[in-house]
C-alpha positions as YAML, in Angstrom:
chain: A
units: angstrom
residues:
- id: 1
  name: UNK
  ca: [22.15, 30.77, 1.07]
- id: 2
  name: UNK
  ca: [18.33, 30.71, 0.54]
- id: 3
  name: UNK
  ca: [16.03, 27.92, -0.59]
- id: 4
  name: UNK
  ca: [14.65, 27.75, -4.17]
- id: 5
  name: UNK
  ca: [12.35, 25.73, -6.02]
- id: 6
  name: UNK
  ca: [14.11, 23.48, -8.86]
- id: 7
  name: UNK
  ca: [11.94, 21.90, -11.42]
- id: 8
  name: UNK
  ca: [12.59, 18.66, -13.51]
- id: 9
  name: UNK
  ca: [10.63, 18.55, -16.57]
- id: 10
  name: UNK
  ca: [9.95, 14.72, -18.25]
- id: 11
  name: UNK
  ca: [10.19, 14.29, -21.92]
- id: 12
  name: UNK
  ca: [9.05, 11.94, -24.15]
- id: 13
  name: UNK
  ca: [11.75, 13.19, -27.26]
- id: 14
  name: UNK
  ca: [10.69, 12.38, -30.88]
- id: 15
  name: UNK
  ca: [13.35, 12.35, -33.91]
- id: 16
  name: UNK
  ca: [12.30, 15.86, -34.57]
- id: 17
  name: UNK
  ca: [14.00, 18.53, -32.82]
- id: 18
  name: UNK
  ca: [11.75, 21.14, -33.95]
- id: 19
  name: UNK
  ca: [8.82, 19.38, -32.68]
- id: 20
  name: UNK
  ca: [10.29, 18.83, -29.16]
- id: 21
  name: UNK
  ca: [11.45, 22.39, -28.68]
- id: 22
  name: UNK
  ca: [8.21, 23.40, -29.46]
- id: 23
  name: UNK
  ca: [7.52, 20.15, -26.38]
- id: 24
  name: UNK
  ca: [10.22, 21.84, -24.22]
- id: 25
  name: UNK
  ca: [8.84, 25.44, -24.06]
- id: 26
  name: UNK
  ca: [5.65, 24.69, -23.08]
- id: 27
  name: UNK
  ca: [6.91, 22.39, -19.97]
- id: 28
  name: UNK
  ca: [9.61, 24.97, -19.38]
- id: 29
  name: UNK
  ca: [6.64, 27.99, -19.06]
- id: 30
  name: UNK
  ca: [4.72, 25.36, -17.25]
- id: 31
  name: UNK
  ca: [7.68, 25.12, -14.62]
- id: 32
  name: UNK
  ca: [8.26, 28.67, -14.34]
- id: 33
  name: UNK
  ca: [5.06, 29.50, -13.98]
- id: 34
  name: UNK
  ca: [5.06, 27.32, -11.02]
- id: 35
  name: UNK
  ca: [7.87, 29.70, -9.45]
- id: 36
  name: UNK
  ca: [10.51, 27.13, -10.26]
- id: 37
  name: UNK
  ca: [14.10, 29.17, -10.88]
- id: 38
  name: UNK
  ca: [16.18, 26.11, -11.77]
- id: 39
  name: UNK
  ca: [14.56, 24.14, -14.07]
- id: 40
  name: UNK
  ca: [16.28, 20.54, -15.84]
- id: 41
  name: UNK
  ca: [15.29, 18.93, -19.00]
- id: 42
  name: UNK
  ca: [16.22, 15.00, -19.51]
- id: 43
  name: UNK
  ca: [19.16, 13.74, -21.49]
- id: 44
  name: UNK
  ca: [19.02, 14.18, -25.77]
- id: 45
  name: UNK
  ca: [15.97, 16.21, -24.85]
- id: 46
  name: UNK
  ca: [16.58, 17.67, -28.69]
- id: 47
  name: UNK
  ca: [15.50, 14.06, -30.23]
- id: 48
  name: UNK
  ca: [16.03, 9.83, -29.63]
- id: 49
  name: UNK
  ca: [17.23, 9.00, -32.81]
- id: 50
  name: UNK
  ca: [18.34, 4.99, -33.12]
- id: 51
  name: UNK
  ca: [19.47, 4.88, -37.18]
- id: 52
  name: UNK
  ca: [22.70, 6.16, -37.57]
- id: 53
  name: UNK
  ca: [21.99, 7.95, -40.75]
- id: 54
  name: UNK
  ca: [19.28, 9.98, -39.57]
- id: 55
  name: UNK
  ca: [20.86, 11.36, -36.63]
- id: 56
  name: UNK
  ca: [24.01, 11.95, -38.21]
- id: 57
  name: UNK
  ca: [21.23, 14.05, -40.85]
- id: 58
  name: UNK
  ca: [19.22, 16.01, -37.41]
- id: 59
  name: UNK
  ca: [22.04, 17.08, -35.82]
- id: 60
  name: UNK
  ca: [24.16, 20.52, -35.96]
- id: 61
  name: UNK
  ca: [26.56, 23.31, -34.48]
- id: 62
  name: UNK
  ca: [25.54, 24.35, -31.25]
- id: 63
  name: UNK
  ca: [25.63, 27.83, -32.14]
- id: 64
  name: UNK
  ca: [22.89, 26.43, -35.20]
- id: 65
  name: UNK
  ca: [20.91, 23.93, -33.20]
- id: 66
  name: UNK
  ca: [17.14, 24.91, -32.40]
- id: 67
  name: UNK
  ca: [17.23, 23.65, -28.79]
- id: 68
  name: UNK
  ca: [20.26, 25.98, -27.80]
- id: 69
  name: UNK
  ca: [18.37, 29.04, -29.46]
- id: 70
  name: UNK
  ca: [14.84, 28.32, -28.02]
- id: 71
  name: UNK
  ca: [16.51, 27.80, -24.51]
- id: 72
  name: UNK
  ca: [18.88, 31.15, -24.35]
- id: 73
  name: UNK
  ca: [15.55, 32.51, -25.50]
- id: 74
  name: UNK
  ca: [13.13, 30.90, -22.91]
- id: 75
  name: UNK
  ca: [15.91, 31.69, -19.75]
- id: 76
  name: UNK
  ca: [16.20, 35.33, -20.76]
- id: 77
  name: UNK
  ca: [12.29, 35.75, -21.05]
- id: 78
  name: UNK
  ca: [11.44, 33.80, -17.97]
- id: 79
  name: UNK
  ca: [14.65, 34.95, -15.77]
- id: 80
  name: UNK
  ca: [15.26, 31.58, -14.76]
- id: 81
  name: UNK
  ca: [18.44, 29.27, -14.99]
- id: 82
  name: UNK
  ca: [17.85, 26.53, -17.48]
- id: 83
  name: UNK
  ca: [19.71, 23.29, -17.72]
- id: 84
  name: UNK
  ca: [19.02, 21.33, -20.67]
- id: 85
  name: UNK
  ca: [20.52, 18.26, -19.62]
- id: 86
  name: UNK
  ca: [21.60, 16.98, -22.74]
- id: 87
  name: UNK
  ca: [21.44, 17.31, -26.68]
- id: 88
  name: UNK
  ca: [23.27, 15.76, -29.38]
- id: 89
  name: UNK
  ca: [25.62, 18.78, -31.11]
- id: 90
  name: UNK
  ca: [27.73, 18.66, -34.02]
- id: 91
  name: UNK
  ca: [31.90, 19.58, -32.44]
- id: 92
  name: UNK
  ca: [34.19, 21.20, -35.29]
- id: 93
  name: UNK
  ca: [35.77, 18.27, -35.52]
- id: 94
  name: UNK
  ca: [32.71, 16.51, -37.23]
- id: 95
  name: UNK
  ca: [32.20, 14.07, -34.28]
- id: 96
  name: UNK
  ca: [28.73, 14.56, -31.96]
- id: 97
  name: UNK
  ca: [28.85, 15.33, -28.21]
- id: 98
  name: UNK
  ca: [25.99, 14.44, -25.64]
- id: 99
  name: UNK
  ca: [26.47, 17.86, -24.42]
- id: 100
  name: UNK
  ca: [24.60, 19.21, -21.55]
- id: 101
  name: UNK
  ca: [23.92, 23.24, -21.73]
- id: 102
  name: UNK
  ca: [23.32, 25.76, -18.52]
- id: 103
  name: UNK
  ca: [21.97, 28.71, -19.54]
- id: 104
  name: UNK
  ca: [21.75, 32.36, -17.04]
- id: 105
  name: UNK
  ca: [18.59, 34.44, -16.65]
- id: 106
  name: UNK
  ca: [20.38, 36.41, -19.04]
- id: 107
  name: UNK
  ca: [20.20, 33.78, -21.73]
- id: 108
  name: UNK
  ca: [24.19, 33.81, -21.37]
- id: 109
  name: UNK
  ca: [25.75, 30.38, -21.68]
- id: 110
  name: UNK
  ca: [27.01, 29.59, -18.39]
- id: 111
  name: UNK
  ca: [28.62, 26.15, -18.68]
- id: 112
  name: UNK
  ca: [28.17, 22.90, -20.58]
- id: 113
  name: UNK
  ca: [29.30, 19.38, -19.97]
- id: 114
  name: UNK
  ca: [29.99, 16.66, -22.40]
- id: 115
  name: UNK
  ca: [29.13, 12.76, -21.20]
- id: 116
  name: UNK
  ca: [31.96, 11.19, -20.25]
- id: 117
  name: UNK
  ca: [30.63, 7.61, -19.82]
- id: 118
  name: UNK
  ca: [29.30, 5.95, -23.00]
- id: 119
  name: UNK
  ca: [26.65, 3.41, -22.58]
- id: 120
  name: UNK
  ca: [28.46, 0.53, -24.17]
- id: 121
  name: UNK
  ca: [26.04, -2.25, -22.63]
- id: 122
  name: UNK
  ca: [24.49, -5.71, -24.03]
- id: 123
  name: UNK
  ca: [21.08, -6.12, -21.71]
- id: 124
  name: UNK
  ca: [18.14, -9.20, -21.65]
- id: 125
  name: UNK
  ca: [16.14, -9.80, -24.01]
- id: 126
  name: UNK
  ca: [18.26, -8.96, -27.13]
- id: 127
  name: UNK
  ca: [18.53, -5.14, -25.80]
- id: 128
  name: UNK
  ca: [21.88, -3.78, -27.21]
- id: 129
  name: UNK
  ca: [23.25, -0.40, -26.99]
- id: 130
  name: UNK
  ca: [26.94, 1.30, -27.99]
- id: 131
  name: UNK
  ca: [26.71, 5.05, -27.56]
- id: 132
  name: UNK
  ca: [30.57, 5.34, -28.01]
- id: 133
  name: UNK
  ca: [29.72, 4.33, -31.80]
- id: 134
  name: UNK
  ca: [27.54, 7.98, -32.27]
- id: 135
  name: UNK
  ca: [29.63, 10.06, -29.57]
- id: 136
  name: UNK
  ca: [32.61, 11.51, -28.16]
- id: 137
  name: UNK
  ca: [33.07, 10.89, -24.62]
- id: 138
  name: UNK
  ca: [34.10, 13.84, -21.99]
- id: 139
  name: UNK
  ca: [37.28, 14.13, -20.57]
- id: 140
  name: UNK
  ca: [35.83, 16.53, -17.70]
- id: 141
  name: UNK
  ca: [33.53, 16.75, -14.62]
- id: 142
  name: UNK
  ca: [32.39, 20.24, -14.54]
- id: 143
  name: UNK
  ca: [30.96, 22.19, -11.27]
- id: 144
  name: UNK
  ca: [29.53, 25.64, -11.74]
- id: 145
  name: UNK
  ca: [28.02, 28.45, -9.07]
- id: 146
  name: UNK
  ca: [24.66, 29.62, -9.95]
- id: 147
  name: UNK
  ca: [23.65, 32.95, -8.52]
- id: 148
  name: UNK
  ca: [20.94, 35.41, -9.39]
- id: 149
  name: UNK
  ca: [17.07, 34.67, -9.85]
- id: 150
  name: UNK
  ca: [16.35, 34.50, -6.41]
- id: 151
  name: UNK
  ca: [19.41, 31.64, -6.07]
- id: 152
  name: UNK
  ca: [21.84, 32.83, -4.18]
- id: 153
  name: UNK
  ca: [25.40, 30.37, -4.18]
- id: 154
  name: UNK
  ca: [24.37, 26.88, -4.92]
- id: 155
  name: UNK
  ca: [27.03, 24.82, -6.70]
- id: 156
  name: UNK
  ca: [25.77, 22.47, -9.63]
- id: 157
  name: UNK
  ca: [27.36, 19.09, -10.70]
- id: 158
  name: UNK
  ca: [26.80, 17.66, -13.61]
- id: 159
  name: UNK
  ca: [26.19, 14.09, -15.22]
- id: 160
  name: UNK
  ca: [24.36, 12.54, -17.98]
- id: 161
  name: UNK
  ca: [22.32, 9.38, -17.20]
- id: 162
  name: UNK
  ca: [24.79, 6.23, -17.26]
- id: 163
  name: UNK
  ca: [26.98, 8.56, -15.32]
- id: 164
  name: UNK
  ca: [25.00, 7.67, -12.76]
- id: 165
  name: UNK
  ca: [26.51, 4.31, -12.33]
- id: 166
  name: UNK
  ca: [30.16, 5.74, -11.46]
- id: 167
  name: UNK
  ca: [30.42, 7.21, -7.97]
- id: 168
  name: UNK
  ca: [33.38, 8.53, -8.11]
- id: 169
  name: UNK
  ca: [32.17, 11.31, -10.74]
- id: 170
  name: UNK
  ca: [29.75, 12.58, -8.12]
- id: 171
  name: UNK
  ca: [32.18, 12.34, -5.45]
- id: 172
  name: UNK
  ca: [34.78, 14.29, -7.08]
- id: 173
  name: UNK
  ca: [32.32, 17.35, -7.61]
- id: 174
  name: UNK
  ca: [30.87, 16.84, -3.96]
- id: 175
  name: UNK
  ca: [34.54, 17.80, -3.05]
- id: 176
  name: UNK
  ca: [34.84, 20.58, -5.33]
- id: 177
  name: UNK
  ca: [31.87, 22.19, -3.57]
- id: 178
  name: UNK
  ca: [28.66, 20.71, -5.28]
- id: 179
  name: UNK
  ca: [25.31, 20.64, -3.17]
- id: 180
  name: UNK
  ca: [23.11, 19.97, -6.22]
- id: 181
  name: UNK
  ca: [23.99, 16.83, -8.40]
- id: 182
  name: UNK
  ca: [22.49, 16.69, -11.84]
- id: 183
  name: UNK
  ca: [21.41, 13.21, -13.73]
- id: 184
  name: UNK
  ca: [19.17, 13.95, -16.35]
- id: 185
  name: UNK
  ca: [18.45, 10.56, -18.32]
- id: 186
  name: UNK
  ca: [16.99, 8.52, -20.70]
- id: 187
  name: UNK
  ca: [17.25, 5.02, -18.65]
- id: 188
  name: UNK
  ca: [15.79, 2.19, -20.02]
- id: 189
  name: UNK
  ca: [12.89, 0.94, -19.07]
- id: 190
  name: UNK
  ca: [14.41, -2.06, -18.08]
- id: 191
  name: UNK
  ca: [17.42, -1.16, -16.01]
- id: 192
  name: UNK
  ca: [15.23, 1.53, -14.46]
- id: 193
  name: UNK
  ca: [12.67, -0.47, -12.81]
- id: 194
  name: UNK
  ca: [15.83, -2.22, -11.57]
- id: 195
  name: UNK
  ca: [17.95, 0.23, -10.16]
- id: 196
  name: UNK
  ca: [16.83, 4.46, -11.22]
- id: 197
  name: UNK
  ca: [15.42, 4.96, -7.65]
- id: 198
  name: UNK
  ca: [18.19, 3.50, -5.44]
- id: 199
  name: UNK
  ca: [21.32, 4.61, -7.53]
- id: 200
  name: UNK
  ca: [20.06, 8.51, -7.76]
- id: 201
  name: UNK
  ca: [18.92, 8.39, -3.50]
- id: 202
  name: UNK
  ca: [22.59, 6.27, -2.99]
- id: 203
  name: UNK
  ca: [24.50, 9.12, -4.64]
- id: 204
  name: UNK
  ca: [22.32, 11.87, -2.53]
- id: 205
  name: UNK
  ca: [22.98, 9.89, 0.71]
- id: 206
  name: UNK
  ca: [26.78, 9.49, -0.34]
- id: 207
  name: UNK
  ca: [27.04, 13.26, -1.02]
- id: 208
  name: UNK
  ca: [25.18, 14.78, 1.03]
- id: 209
  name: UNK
  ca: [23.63, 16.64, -1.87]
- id: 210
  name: UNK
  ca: [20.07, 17.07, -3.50]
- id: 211
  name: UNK
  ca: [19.55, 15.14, -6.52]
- id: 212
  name: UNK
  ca: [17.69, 16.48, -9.21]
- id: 213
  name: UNK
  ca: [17.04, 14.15, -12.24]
- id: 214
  name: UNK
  ca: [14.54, 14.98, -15.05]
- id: 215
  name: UNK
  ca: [14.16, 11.71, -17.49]
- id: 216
  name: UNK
  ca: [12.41, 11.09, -20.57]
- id: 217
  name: UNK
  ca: [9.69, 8.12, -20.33]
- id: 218
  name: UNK
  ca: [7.27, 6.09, -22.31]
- id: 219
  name: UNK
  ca: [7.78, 4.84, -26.06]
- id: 220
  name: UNK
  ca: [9.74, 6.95, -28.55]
- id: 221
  name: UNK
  ca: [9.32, 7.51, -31.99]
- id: 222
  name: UNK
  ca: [12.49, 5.46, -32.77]
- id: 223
  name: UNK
  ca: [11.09, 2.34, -30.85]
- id: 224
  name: UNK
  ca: [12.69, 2.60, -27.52]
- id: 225
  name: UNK
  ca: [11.06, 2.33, -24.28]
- id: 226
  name: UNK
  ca: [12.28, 4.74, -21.27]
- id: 227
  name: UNK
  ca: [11.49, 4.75, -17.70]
- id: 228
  name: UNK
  ca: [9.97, 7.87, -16.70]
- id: 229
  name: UNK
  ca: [9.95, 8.57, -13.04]
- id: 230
  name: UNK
  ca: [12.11, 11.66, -12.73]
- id: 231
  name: UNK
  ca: [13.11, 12.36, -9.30]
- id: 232
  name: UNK
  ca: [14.18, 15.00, -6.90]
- id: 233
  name: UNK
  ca: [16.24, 13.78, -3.57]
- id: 234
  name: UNK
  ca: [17.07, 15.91, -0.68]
- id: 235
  name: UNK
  ca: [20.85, 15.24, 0.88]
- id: 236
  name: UNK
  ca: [19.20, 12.76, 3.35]
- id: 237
  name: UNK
  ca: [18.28, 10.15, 0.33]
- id: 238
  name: UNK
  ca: [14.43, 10.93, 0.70]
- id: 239
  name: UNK
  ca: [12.43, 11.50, -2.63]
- id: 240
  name: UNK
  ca: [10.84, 15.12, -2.10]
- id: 241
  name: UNK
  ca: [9.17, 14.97, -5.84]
- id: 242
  name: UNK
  ca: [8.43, 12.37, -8.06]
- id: 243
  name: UNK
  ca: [6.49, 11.42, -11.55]
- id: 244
  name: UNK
  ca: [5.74, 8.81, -10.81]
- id: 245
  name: UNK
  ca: [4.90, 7.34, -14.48]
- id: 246
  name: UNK
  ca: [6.16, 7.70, -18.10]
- id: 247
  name: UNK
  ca: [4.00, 10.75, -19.22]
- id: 248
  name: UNK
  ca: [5.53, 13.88, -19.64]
- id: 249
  name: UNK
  ca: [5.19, 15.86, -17.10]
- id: 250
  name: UNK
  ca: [6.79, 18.49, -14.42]
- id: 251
  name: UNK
  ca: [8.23, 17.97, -10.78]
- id: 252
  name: UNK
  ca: [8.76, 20.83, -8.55]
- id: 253
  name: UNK
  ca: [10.71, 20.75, -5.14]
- id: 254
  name: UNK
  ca: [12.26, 23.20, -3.03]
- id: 255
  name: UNK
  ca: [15.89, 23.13, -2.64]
- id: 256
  name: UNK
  ca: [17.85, 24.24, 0.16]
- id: 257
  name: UNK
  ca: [21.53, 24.10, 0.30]
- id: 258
  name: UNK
  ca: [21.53, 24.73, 3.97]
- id: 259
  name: UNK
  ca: [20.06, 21.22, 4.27]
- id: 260
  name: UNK
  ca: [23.25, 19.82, 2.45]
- id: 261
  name: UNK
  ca: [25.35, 21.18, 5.43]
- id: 262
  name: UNK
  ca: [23.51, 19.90, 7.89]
- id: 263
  name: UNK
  ca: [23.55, 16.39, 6.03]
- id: 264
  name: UNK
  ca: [27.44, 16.44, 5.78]
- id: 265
  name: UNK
  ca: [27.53, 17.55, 9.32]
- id: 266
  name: UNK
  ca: [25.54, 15.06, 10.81]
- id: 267
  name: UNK
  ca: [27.51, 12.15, 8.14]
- id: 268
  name: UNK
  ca: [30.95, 14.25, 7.62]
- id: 269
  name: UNK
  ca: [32.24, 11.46, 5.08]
- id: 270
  name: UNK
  ca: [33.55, 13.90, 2.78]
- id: 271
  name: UNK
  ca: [35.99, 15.18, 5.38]
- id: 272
  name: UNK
  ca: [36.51, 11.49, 6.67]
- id: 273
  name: UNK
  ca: [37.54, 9.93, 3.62]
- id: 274
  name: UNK
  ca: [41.04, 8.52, 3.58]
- id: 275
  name: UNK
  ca: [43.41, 7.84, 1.44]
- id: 276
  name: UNK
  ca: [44.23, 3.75, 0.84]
- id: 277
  name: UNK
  ca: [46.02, 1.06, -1.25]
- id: 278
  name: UNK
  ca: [44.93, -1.87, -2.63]
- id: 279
  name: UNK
  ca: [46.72, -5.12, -1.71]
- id: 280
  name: UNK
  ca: [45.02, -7.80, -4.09]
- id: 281
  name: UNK
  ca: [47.71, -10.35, -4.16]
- id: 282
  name: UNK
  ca: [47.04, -13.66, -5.50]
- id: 283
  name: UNK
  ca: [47.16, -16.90, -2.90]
- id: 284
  name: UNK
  ca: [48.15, -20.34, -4.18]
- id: 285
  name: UNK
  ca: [46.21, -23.09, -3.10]
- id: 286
  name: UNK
  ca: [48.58, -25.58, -1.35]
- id: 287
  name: UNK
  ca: [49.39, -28.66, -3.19]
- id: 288
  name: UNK
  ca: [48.30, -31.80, -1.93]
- id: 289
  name: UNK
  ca: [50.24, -34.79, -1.21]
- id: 290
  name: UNK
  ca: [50.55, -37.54, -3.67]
- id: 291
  name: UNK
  ca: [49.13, -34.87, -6.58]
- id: 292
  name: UNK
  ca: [49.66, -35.69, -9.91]
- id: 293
  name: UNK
  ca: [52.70, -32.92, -11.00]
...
């Protein structure tokens, strides 16, 4: 297996999804023409839409929607693998998936993944979200081989953003082969100054695995405020790429699966792990003499 460079572009989504795809070419030639062969694009990089209504209104059938054509499109032209991390699509039966797309230098679908975890979450400050009220959740990790365009046998995982806070997703595609985890997000701005950095380098360290995580940032159309700072991690937890800001941008590192088997060589926790039960019996405190009964 030979190292490749993997880009991670950083959005800043509107409510129009015309408007960002015309947003997503131009990083995606940007990245490409920066020899990247893997390139990621944040979560709902197709548009932030908060009222209910309108996104109900912007939304369609993924053989319809404008970011699914312009990507086959930009992969087969470019000869690159592109992995739009997520978009809002319309499933036959009427509900939306935050689906995330992989598309061959071909322009051939090559897999897709639908969020499993819903961000169902009251923060500070009044900051209330409850994406299981606009989506369908997953029922299904997905892991995929990429080959061709100068990659030659890496093994892709995939998430979506508040996935990020459930180990046991990323563990279960570490085992089933995955070297490069995916978290493209839209993080608050909030919970990412708090905890974006150490959650994506914990679940590199855990895994052994590089990290790549493209994330929209700044101030959206529909009023909310993401973090920025997309991030590429190496298996050993160090940040090899970074924006480091809320502008959109692109990040380009070089990605080597060989360094993923010399991580879980050197930390073989995937082969150590064990299987255990979990004794949490309740103890009674002891009654004291002359209690009341």
């Amino acid at each position: 297996m030979g190292a490749f460079k993997a880009a991670a572009i950083q959005m800043r989504s509107g409510t129009s999804p015309e408007r960002n795809a015309v947003d997503l070419e131009r990083l995606v030639r940007e990245a490409a023409g920066q020899g990247a062969t893997y390139i990621q694009s944040p979560e709902m990089t197709g548009a932030l839409i908060r009222d209910s209504q309108a996104r109900a209104a912007s939304f369609t059938s993924e053989d319809k929607d404008i970011i699914v054509s312009t990507s086959r499109k930009l992969a087969k032209e470019l000869g690159v693998f592109l992995h739009i991390g997520s978009t809002a699509i319309l499933r036959a039966d009427g509900k939306l998936a935050n689906r995330a797309l992989l598309f061959g230098p071909d322009g051939a679908t090559i897999a897709t993944y639908d969020k499993i975890h819903m961000f169902d979450v009251d923060l500070d400050n009044g900051e209330s979200w409850r994406e299981s009220a606009a989506y369908e959740p997953g029922t299904e990790a997905v892991v995929t081989e990429i080959n061709g365009a100068g990659i030659d046998g890496a093994r892709l995982g995939f998430a979506v953003c508040y996935d990020l806070r459930f180990p046991q997703l990323f563990r279960a595609e570490a085992l089933a082969g995955a070297d490069l985890l995916s978290v493209p997000a839209a993080f608050t701005r909030q919970t990412g100054e708090a905890h974006w950095h150490v959650l994506l380098r914990a679940r590199a360290i855990e895994n052994g695995a590089y990290v790549v995580a493209a994330a929209q940032g700044g101030l959206h159309e529909d009023g909310r405020e993401t973090y920025g700072h997309s991030l590429i991690v190496d298996p050993w937890g160090r940040i090899v790429a970074e924006a480091a800001h809320d502008q959109p941008a692109v990040i380009i590192a070089e990605i080597d699966p060989a360094q993923s088997v010399a991580a879980r060589k050197k930390i073989p926790n995937l082969k150590n792990a064990r299987d255990f039960a979990v004794n949490a019996s309740s103890v009674e405190a002891p009654r004291l003499r002359g209690a009341a009964s």
